[in-house]
C-alpha positions as CSV (number, residue, x, y, z in Angstrom):
1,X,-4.3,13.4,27.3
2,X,-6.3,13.4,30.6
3,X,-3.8,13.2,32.5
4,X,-2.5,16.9,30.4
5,X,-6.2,18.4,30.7
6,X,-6.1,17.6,34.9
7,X,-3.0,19.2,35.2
8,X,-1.3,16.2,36.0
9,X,2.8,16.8,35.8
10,X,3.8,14.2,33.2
11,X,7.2,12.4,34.1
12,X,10.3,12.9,31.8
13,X,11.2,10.0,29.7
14,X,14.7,8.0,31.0
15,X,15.0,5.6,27.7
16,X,14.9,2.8,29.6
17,X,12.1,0.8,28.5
18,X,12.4,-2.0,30.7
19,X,11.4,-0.3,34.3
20,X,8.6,1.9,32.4
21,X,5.3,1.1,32.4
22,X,4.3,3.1,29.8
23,X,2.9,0.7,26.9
24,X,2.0,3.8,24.4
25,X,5.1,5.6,24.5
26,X,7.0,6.4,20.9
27,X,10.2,6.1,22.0
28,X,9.8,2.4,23.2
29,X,12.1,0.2,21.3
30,X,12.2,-4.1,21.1
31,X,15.9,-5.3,22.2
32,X,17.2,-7.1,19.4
33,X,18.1,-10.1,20.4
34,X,21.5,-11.4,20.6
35,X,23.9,-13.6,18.6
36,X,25.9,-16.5,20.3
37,X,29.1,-16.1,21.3
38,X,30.3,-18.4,18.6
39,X,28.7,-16.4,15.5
40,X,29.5,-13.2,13.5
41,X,26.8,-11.9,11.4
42,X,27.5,-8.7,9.6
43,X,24.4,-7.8,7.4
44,X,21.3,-9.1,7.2
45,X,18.8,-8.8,4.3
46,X,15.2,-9.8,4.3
47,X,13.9,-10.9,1.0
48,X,10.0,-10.2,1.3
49,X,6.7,-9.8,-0.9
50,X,3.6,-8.7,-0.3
51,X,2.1,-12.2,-1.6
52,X,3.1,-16.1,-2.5
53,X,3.7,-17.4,-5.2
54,X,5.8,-14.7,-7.0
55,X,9.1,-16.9,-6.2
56,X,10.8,-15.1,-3.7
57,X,12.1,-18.2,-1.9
58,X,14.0,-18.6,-5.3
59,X,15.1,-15.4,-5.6
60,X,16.7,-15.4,-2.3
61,X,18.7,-18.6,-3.1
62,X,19.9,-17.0,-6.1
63,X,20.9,-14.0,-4.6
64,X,22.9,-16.5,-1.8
65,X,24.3,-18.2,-4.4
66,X,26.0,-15.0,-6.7
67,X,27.3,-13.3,-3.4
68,X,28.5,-16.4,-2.3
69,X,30.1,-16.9,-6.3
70,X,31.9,-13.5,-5.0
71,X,33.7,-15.0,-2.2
72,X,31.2,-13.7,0.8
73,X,30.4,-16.0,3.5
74,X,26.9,-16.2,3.2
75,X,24.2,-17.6,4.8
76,X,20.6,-18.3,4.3
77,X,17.6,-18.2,7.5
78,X,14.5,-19.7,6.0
79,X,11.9,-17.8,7.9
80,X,9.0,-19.3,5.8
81,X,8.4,-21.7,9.2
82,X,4.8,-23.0,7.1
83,X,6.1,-23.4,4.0
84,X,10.3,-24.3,3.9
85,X,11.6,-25.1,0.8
86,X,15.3,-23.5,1.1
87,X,17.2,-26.7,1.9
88,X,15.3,-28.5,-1.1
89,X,16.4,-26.1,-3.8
90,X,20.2,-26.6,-2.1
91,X,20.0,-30.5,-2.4
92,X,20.4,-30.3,1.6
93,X,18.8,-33.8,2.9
94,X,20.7,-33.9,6.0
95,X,19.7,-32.8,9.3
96,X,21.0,-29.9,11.7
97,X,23.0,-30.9,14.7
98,X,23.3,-29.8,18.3
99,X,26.0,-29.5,20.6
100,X,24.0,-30.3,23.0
101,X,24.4,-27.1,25.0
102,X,21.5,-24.8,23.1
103,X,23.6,-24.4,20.1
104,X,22.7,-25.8,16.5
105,X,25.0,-26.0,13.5
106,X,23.8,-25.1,10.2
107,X,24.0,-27.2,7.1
108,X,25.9,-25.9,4.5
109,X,25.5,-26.3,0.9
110,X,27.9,-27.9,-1.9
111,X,29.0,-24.3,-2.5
112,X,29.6,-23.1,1.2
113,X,26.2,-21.1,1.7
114,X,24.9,-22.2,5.5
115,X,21.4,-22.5,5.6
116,X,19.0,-22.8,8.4
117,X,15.4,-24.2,8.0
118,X,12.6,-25.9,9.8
119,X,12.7,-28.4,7.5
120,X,16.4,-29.2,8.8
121,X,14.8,-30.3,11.9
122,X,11.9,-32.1,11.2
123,X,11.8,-36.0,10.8
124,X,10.7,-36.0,7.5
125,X,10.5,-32.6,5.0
126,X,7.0,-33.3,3.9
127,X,5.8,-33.2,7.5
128,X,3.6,-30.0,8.2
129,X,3.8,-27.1,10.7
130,X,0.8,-26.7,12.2
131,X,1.7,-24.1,14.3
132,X,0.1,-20.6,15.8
133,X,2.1,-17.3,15.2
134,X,4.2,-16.9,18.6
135,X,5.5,-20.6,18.1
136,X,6.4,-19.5,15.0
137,X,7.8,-16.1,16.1
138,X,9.9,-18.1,18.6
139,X,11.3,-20.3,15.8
140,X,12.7,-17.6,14.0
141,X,14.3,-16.1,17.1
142,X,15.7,-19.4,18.1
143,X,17.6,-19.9,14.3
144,X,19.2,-16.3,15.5
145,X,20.3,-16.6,18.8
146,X,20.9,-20.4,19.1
147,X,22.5,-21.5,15.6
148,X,26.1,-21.2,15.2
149,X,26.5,-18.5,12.4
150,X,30.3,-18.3,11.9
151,X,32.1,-15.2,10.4
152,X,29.2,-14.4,7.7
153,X,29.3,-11.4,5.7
154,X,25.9,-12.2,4.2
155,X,23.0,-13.7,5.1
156,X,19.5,-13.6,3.9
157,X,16.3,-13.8,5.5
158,X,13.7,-15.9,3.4
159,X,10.5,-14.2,4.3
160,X,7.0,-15.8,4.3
161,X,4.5,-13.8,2.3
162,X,2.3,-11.2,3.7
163,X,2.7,-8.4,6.8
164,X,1.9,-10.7,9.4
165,X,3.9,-12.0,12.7
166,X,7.3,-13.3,11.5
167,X,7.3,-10.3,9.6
168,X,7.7,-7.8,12.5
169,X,8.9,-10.5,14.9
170,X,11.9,-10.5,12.3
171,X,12.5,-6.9,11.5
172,X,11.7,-5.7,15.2
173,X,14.3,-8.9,16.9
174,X,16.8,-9.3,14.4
175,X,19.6,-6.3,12.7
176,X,17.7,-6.0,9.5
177,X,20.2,-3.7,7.5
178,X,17.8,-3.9,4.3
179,X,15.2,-5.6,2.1
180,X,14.4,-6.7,-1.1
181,X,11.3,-7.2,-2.3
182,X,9.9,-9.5,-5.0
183,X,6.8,-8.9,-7.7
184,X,5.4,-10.3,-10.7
185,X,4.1,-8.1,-13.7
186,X,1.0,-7.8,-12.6
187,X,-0.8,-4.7,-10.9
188,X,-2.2,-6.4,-7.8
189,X,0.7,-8.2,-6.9
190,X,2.6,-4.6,-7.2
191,X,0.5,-3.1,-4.8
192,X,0.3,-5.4,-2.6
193,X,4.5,-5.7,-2.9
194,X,4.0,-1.8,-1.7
195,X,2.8,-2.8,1.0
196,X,5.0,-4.7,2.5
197,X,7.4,-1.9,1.2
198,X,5.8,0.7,2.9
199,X,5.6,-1.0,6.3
200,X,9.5,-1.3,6.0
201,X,10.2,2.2,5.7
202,X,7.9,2.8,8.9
203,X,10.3,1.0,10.9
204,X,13.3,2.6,9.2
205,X,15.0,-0.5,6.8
206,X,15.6,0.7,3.8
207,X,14.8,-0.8,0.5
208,X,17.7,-1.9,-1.8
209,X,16.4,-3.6,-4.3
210,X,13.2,-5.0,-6.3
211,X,13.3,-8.5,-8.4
212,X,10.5,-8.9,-10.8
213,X,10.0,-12.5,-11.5
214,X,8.6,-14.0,-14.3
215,X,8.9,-11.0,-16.4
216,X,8.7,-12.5,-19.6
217,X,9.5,-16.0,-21.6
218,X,12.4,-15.9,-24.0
219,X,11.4,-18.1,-27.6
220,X,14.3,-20.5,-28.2
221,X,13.4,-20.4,-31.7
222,X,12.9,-17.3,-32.7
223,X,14.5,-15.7,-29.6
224,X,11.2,-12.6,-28.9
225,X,10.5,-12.0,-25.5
226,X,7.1,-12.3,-24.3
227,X,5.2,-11.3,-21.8
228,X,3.1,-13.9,-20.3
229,X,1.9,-11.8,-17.8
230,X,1.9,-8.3,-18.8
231,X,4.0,-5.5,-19.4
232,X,7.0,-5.5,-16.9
233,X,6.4,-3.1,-14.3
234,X,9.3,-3.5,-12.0
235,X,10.9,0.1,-13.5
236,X,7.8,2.1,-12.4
237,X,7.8,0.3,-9.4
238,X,10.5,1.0,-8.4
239,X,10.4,4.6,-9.2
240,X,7.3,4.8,-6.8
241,X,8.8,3.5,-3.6
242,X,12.3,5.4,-4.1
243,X,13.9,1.9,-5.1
244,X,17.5,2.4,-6.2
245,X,18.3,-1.5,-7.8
246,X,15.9,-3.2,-10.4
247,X,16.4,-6.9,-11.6
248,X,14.1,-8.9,-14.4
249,X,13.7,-12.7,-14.4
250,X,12.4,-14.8,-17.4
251,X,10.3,-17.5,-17.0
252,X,12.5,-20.2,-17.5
253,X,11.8,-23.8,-17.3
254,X,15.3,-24.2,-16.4
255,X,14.8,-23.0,-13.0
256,X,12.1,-25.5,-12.1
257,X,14.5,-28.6,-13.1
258,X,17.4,-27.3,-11.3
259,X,15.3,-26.6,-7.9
260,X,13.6,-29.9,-8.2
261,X,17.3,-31.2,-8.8
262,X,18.6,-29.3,-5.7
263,X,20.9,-27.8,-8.1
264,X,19.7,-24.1,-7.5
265,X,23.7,-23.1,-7.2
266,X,24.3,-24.4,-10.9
267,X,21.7,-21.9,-12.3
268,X,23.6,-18.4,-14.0
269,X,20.9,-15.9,-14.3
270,X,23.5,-13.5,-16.5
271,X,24.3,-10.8,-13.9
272,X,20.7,-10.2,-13.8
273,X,21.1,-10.1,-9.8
274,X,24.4,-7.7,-10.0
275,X,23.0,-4.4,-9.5
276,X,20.9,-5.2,-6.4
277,X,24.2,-7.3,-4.9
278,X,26.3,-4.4,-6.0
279,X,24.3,-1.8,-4.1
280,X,24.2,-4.5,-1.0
281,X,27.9,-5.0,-1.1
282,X,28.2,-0.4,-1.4
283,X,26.3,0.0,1.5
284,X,27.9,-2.2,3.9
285,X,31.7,-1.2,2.8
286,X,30.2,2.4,2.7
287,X,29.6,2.2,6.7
């Protein structure tokens, strides 16, 4: 602006953002960063809340597991570096291996979902990451560019709760194509899911889906639904922040024994994941 005011002749923008020292300019973009030569990733969705605890790390094993039921290669990049738990819920107790060249293979589940994790790497899976925010940053950049992700059609991005660095190291580094974002019927957790919502749509990935968890426990004997939590507010929700695909969880005790089994592939949630994996699957045979 003082530069306009002096009379100062401003310099036409050339695009190219690495010889320009301008830091402020809005048309400065982050490269993405690049696959290996050895992988193929064709869409990649980032399943994201605006808090812990409202089971999105489940949620995006179950939505793994039902496009994988489909006959997608799909994959699975646990981005939660503090707080792994994706090879767990896949029974996955074997380490990754290198080639020794910079390249790391993925472990792959009893179904065929590949999964990457920190906790694939670590000596034990109860160790803890006590790491700051560009180590962790680097992490998830390294499980892009250095694992070996062969011909996926799929993969999914476990988030770690909040807005914070992995957030917009991942959405800013890697080809996010879309999100889906995961509440709990409650009012706080739905604003704060909004969010994390809202900062999405500022850097242009749409949202295709919401998953409200916990939405409500299902009597076995006299088979009424109720809400533990509060009314279910995923439908409103939704409507708000232009969402087009709503899905409702139960609280089920059923999930808890098959995760702790490492049986998370084994659990049918009744189609109650179809509409978001249909409007997934439109998009991408759309383009």
């Amino acid at each position: 602006q003082k530069r306009r005011e002096k009379g100062e002749k401003m310099s036409e923008c050339s695009h190219n953002c690495s010889s320009c020292g301008q830091k402020d300019c809005g048309s400065r973009e982050i490269p993405k960063e690049q696959l290996n030569e050895f992988s193929r990733v064709k869409k990649v969705i980032g399943i994201v809340s605006g808090k812990g605890g409202v089971g999105k790390s489940l949620v995006t094993s179950m939505m793994a597991s039902a496009t994988n039921k489909r006959g997608f290669n799909t994959a699975v990049l646990d981005a939660d570096i503090t707080g792994p738990s994706i090879p767990r819920m896949f029974g996955i107790k074997e380490h990754a291996l290198g080639d020794g060249k910079n390249h790391i293979f993925p472990c792959r589940s009893s179904n065929g979902v590949d999964i990457m994790s920190i906790n694939l790497l670590l000596e034990s899976d109860t160790d803890p990451v006590v790491w700051r925010g560009p180590v962790i940053a680097g992490v998830v950049k390294q499980f892009w560019t250095e694992v070996v992700w062969k011909d996926i059609d799929y993969m999914y991005v476990d988030m770690p709760p909040g807005t914070s660095d992995v957030f917009l190291t991942v959405f800013q580094s890697l080809p996010v194509d879309g999100i889906v974002t995961v509440s709990a019927p409650q009012e706080l957790v739905a604003m704060i899911v909004g969010k994390a919502v809202n900062l999405a749509k500022s850097l242009e990935v749409p949202v295709v889906g919401l998953v409200e968890n916990m939405a409500y426990f299902k009597c076995d004997e006299c088979g009424k639904e109720h809400h533990i939590f509060g009314e279910p507010q995923g439908a409103a929700v939704a409507e708000k922040y232009d969402i087009p695909a709503v899905a409702t969880l139960p609280m089920d005790p059923t999930f808890a024994r098959l995760v702790d089994e490492g049986k998370v592939e084994a659990y049918e949630v009744e189609g109650a994941l179809d509409g978001i994996i249909d409007q997934i699957v439109a998009a991408s045979e759309a383009e």
